[in-house]
MMTF fields as JSON, N, C-alpha, C and O atoms, coordinates in Angstrom:
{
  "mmtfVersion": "1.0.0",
  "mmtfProducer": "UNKNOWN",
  "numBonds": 435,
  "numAtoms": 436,
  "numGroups": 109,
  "numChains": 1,
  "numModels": 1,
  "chainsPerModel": [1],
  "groupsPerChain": [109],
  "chainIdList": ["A"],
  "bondAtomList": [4, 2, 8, 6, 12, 10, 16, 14, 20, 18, 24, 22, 28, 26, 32, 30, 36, 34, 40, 38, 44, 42, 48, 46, 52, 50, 56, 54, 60, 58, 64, 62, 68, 66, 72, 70, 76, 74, 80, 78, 84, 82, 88, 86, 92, 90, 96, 94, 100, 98, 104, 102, 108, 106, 112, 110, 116, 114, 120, 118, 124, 122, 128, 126, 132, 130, 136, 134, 140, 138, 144, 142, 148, 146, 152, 150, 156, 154, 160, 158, 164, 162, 168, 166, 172, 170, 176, 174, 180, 178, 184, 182, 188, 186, 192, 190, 196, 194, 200, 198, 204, 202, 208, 206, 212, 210, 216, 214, 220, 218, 224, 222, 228, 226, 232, 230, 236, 234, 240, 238, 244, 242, 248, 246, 252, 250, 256, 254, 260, 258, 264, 262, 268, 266, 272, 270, 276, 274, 280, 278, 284, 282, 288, 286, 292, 290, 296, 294, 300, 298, 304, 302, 308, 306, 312, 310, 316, 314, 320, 318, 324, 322, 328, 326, 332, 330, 336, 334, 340, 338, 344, 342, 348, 346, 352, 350, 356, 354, 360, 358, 364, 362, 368, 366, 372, 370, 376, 374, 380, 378, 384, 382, 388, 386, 392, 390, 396, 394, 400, 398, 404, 402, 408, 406, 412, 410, 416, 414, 420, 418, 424, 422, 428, 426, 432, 430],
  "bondOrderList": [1, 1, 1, 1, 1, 1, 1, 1, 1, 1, 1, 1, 1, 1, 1, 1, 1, 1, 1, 1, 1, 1, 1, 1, 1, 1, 1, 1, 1, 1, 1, 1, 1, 1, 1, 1, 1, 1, 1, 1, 1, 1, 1, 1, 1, 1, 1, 1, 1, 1, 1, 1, 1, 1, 1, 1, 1, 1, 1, 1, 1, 1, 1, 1, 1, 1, 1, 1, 1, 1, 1, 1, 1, 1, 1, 1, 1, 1, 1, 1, 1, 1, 1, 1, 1, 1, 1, 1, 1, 1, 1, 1, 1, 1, 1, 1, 1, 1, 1, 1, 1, 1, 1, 1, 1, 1, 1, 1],
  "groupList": [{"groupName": "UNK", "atomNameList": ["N", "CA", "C", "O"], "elementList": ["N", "C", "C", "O"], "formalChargeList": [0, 0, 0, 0], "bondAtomList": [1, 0, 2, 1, 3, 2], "bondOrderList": [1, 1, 2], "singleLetterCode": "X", "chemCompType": "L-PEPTIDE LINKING"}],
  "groupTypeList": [0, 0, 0, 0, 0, 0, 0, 0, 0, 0, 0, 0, 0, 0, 0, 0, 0, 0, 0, 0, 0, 0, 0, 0, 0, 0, 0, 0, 0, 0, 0, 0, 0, 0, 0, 0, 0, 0, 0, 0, 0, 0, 0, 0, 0, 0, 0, 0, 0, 0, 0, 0, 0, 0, 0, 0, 0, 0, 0, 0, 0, 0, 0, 0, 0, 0, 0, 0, 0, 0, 0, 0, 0, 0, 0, 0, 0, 0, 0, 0, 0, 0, 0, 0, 0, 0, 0, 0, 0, 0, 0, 0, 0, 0, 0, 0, 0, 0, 0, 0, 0, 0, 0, 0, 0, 0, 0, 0, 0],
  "groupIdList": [1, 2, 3, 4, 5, 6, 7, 8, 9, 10, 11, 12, 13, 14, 15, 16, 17, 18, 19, 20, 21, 22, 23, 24, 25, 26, 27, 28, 29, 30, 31, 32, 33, 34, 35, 36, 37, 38, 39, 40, 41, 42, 43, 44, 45, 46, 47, 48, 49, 50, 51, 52, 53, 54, 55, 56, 57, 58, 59, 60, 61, 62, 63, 64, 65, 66, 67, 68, 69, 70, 71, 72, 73, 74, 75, 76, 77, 78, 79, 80, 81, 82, 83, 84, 85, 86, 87, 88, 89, 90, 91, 92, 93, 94, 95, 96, 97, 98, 99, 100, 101, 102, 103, 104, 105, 106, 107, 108, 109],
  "secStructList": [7, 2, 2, 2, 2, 2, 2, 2, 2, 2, 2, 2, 2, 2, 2, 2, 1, 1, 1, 1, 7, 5, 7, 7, 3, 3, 3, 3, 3, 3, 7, 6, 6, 6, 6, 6, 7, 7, 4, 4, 4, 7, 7, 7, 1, 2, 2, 2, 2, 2, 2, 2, 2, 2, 2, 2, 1, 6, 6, 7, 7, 7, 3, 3, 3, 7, 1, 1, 7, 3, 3, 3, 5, 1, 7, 1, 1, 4, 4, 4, 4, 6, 1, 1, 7, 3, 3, 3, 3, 3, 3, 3, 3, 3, 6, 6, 6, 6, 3, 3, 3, 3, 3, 3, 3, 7, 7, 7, 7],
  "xCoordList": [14.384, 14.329, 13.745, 14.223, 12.254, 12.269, 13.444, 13.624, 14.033, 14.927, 15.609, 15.753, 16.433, 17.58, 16.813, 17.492, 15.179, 15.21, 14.945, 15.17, 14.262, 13.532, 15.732, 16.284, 16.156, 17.965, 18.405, 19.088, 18.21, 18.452, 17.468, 18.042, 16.052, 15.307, 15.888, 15.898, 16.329, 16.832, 18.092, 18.23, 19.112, 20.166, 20.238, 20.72, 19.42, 19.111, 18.759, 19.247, 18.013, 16.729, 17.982, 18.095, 18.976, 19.93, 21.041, 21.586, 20.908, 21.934, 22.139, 23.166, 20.199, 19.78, 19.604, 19.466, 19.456, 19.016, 20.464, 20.364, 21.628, 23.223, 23.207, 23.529, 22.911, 22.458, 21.819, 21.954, 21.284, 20.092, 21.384, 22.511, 20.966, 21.896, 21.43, 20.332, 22.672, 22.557, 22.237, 23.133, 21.242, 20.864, 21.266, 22.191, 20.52, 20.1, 19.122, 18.576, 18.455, 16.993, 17.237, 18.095, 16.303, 16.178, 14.791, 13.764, 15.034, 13.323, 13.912, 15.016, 12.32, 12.559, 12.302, 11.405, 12.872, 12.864, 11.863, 11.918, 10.923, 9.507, 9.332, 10.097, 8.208, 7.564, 6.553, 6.007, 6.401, 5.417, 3.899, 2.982, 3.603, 2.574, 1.738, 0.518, 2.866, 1.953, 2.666, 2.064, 3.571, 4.037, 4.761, 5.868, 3.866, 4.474, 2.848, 2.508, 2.314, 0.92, 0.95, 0.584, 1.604, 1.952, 1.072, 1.161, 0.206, -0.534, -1.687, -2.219, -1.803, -3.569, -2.563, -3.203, -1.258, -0.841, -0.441, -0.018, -0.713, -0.406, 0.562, 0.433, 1.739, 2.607, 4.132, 4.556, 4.733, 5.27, 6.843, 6.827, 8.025, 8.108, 8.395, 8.976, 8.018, 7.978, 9.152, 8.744, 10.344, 10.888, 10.835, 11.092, 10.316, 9.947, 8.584, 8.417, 7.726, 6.462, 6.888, 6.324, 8.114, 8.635, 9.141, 8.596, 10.356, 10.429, 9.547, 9.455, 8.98, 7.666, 6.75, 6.569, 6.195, 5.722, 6.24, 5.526, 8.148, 8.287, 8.836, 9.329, 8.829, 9.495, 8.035, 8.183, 6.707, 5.517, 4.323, 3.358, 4.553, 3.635, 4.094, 5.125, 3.433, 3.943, 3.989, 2.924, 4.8, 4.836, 5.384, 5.5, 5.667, 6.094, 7.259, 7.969, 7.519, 8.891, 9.561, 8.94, 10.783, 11.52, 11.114, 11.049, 10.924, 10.664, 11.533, 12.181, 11.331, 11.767, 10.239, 9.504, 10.381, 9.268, 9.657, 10.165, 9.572, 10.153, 9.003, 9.347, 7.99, 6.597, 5.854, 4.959, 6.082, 4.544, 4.626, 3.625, 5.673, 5.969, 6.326, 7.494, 6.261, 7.39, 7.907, 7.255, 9.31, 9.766, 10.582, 10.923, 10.717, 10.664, 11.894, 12.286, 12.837, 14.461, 14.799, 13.899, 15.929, 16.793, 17.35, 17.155, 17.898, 18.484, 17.635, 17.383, 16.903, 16.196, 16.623, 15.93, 18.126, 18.781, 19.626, 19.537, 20.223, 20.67, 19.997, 20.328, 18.458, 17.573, 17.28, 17.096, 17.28, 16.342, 17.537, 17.073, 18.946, 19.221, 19.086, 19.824, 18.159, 17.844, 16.157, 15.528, 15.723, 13.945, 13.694, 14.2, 12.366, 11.408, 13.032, 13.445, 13.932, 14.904, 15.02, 14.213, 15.884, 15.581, 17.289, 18.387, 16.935, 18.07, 18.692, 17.953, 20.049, 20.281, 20.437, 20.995, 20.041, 19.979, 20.88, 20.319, 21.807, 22.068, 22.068, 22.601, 21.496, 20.837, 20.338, 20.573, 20.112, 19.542, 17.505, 16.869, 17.14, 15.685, 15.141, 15.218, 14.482, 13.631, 12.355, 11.489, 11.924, 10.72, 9.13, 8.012, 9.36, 8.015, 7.671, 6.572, 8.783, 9.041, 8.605, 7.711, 9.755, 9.39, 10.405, 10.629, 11.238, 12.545, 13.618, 13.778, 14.085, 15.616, 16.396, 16.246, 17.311, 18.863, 19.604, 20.284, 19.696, 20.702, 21.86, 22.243, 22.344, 23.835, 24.271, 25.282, 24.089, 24.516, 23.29, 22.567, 23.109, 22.315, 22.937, 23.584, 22.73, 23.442, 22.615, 22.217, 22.713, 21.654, 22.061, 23.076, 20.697, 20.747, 20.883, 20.258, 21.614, 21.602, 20.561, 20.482],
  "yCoordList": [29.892, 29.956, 28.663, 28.031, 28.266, 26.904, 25.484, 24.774, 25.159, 24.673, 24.438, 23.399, 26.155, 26.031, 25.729, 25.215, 26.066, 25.308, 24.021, 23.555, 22.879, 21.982, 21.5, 20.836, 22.151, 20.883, 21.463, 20.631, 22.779, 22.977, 21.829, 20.975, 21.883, 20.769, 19.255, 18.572, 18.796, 17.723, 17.662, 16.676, 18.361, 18.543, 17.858, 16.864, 19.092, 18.935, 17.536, 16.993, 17.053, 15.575, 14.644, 13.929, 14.613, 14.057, 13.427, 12.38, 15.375, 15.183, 14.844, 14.631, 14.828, 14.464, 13.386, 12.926, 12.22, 11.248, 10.457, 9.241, 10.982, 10.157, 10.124, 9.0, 11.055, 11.125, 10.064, 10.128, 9.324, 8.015, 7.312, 7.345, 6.774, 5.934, 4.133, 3.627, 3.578, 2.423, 1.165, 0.795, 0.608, -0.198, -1.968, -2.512, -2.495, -3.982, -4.2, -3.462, -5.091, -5.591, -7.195, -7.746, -7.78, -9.616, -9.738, -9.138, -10.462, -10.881, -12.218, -12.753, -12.685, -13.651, -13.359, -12.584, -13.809, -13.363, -14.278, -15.5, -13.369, -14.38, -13.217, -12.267, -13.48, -12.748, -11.787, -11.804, -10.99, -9.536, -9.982, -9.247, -11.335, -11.909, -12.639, -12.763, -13.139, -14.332, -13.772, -14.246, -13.061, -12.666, -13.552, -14.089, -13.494, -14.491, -15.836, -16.102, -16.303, -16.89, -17.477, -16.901, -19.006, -19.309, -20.533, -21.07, -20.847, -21.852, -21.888, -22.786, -20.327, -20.629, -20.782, -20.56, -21.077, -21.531, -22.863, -23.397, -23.241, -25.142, -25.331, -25.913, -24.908, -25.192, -24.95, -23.909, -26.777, -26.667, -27.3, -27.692, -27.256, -26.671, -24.808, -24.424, -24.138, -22.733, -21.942, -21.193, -22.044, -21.663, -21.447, -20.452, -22.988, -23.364, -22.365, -21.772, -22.331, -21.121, -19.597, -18.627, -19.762, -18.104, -18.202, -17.914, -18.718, -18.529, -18.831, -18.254, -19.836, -19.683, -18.402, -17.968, -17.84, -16.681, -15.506, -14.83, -15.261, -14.192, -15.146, -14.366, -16.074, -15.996, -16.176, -15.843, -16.691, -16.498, -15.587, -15.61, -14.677, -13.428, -12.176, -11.736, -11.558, -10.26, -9.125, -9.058, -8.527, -7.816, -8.139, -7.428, -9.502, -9.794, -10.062, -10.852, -9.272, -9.529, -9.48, -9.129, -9.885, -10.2, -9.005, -7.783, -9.674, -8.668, -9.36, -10.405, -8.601, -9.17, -8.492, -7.506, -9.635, -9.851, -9.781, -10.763, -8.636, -8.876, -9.383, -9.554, -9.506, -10.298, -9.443, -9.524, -8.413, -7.505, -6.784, -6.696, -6.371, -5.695, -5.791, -5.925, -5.87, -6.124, -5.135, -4.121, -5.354, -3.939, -4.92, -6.102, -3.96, -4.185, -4.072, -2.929, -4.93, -5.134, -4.453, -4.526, -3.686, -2.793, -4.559, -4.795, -5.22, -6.386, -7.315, -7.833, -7.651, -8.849, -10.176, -11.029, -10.267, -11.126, -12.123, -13.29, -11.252, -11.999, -13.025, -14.134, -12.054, -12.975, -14.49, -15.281, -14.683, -15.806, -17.046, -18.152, -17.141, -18.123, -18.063, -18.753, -17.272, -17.323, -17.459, -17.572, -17.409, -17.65, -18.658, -19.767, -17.76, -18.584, -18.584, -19.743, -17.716, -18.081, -16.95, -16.053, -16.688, -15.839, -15.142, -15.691, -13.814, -13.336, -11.633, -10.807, -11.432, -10.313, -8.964, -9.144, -8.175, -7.6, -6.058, -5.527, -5.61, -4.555, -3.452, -3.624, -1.647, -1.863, 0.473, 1.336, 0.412, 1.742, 1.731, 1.332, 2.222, 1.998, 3.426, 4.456, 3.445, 4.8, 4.811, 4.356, 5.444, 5.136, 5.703, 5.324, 6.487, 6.764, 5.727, 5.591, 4.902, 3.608, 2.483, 1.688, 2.579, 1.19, 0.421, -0.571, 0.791, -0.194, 0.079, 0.904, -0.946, -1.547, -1.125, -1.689, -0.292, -0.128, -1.267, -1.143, -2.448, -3.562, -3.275, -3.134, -3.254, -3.779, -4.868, -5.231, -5.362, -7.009, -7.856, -7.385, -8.946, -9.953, -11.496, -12.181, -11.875, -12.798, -13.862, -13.588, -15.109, -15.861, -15.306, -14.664, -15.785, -14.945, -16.025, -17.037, -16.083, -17.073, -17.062, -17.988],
  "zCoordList": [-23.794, -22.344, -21.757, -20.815, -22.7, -21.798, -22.134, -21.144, -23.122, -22.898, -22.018, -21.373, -21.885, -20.537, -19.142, -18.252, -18.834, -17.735, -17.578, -16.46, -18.923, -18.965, -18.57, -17.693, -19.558, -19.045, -17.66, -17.063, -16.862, -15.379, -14.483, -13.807, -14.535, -14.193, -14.263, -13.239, -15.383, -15.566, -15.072, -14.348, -15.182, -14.285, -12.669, -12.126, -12.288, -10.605, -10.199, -9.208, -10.892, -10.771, -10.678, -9.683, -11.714, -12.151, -10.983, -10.633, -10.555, -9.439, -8.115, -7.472, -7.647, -6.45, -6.631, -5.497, -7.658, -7.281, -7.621, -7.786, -7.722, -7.325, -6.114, -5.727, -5.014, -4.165, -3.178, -1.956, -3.679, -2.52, -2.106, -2.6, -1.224, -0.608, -0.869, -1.101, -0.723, -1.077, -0.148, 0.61, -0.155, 0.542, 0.685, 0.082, 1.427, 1.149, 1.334, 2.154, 0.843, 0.98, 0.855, 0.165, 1.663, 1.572, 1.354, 1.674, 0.871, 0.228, -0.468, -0.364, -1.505, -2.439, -4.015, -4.349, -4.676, -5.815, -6.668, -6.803, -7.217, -7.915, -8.941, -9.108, -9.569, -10.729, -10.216, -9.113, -11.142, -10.635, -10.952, -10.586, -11.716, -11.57, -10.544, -10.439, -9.734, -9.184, -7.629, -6.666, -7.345, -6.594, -5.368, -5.326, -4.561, -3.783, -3.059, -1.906, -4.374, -4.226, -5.881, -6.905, -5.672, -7.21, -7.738, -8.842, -6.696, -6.677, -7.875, -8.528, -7.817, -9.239, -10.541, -11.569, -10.788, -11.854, -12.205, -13.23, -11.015, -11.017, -11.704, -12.781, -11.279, -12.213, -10.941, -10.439, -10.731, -9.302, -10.213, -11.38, -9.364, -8.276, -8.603, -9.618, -7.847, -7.646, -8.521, -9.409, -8.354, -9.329, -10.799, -11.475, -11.206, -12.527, -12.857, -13.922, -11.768, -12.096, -12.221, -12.726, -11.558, -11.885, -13.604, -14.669, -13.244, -14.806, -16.051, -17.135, -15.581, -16.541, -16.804, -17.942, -15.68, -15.788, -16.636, -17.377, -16.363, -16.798, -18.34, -19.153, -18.65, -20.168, -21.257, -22.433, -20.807, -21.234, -21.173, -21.937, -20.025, -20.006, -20.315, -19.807, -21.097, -22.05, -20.609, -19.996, -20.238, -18.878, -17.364, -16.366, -17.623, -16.163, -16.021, -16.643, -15.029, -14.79, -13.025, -12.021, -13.102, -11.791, -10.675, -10.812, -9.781, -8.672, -7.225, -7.178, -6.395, -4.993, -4.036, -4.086, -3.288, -2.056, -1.086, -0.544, -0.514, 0.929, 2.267, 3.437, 1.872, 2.641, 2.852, 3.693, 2.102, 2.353, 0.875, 0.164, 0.554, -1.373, -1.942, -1.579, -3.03, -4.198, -4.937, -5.186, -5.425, -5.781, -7.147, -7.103, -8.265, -9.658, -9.817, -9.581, -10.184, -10.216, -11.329, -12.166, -11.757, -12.747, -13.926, -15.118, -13.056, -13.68, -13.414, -12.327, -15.132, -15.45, -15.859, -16.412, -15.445, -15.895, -14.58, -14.2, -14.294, -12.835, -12.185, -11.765, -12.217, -11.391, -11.488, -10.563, -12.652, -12.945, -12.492, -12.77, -11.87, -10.946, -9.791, -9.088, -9.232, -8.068, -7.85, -6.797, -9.111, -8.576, -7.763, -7.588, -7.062, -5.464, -4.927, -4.898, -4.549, -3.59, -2.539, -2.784, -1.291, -0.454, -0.823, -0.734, -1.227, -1.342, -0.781, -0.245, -1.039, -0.581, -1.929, -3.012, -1.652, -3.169, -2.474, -1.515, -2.824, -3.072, -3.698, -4.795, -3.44, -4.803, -4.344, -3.498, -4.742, -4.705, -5.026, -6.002, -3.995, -4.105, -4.772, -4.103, -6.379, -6.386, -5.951, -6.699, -4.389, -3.997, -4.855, -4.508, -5.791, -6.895, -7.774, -8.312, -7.918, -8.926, -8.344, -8.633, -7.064, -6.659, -6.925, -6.233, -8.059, -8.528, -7.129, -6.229, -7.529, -7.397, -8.148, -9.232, -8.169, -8.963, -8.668, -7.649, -9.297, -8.308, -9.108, -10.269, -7.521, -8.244, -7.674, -8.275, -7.069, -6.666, -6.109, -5.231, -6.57, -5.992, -5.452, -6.244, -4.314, -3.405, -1.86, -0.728, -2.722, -1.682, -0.588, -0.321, 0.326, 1.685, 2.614, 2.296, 3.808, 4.6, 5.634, 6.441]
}
């Protein structure tokens, strides 16, 4: 019995969260370290401190800043031609997470 509800539970969760709707967000794309304040790493120009950050610190990874939060990208890969850049991210937001579902990322004009 708990089975069939622990997979009805998981079901439902499953099915409400196809559900969210899909957004855009603009922000800039930096590291979950230094965020958007890259200076105590002395290490310029800004981009180069992003990727530095995430290919040398055990945990950090791509985020987007929109000037007040950062939210934790699905795709850790995309990003990194766009670090320190201002971009458009398309994407599904899980707000308990905080992530980004991206599905497209695209400089922002």
């Amino acid at each position: 019995m708990k089975l069939r509800i622990t997979s009805l539970t998981l079901f439902a969760a499953l099915a409400l969260a196809g559900n969210l709707p899909k957004q855009t967000f603009t922000g800039v794309i930096t590291d979950s370290m230094c965020a958007n304040d890259h200076k105590a790493m002395n290490i310029t120009p800004t981009d180069k401190c992003v990727r530095e950050c995430i290919k040398h610190s055990a945990g950090v990874r791509y985020v987007l800043f929109d000037g007040k939060k950062a939210y934790k990208l699905s795709d850790q890969q995309t990003p990194e031609q766009f670090a320190a850049k201002r971009v458009k991210i398309t994407g599904t937001l899980y707000q308990k997470t905080d992530i980004i579902q991206v599905d497209s990322i695209q400089a922002a004009k």
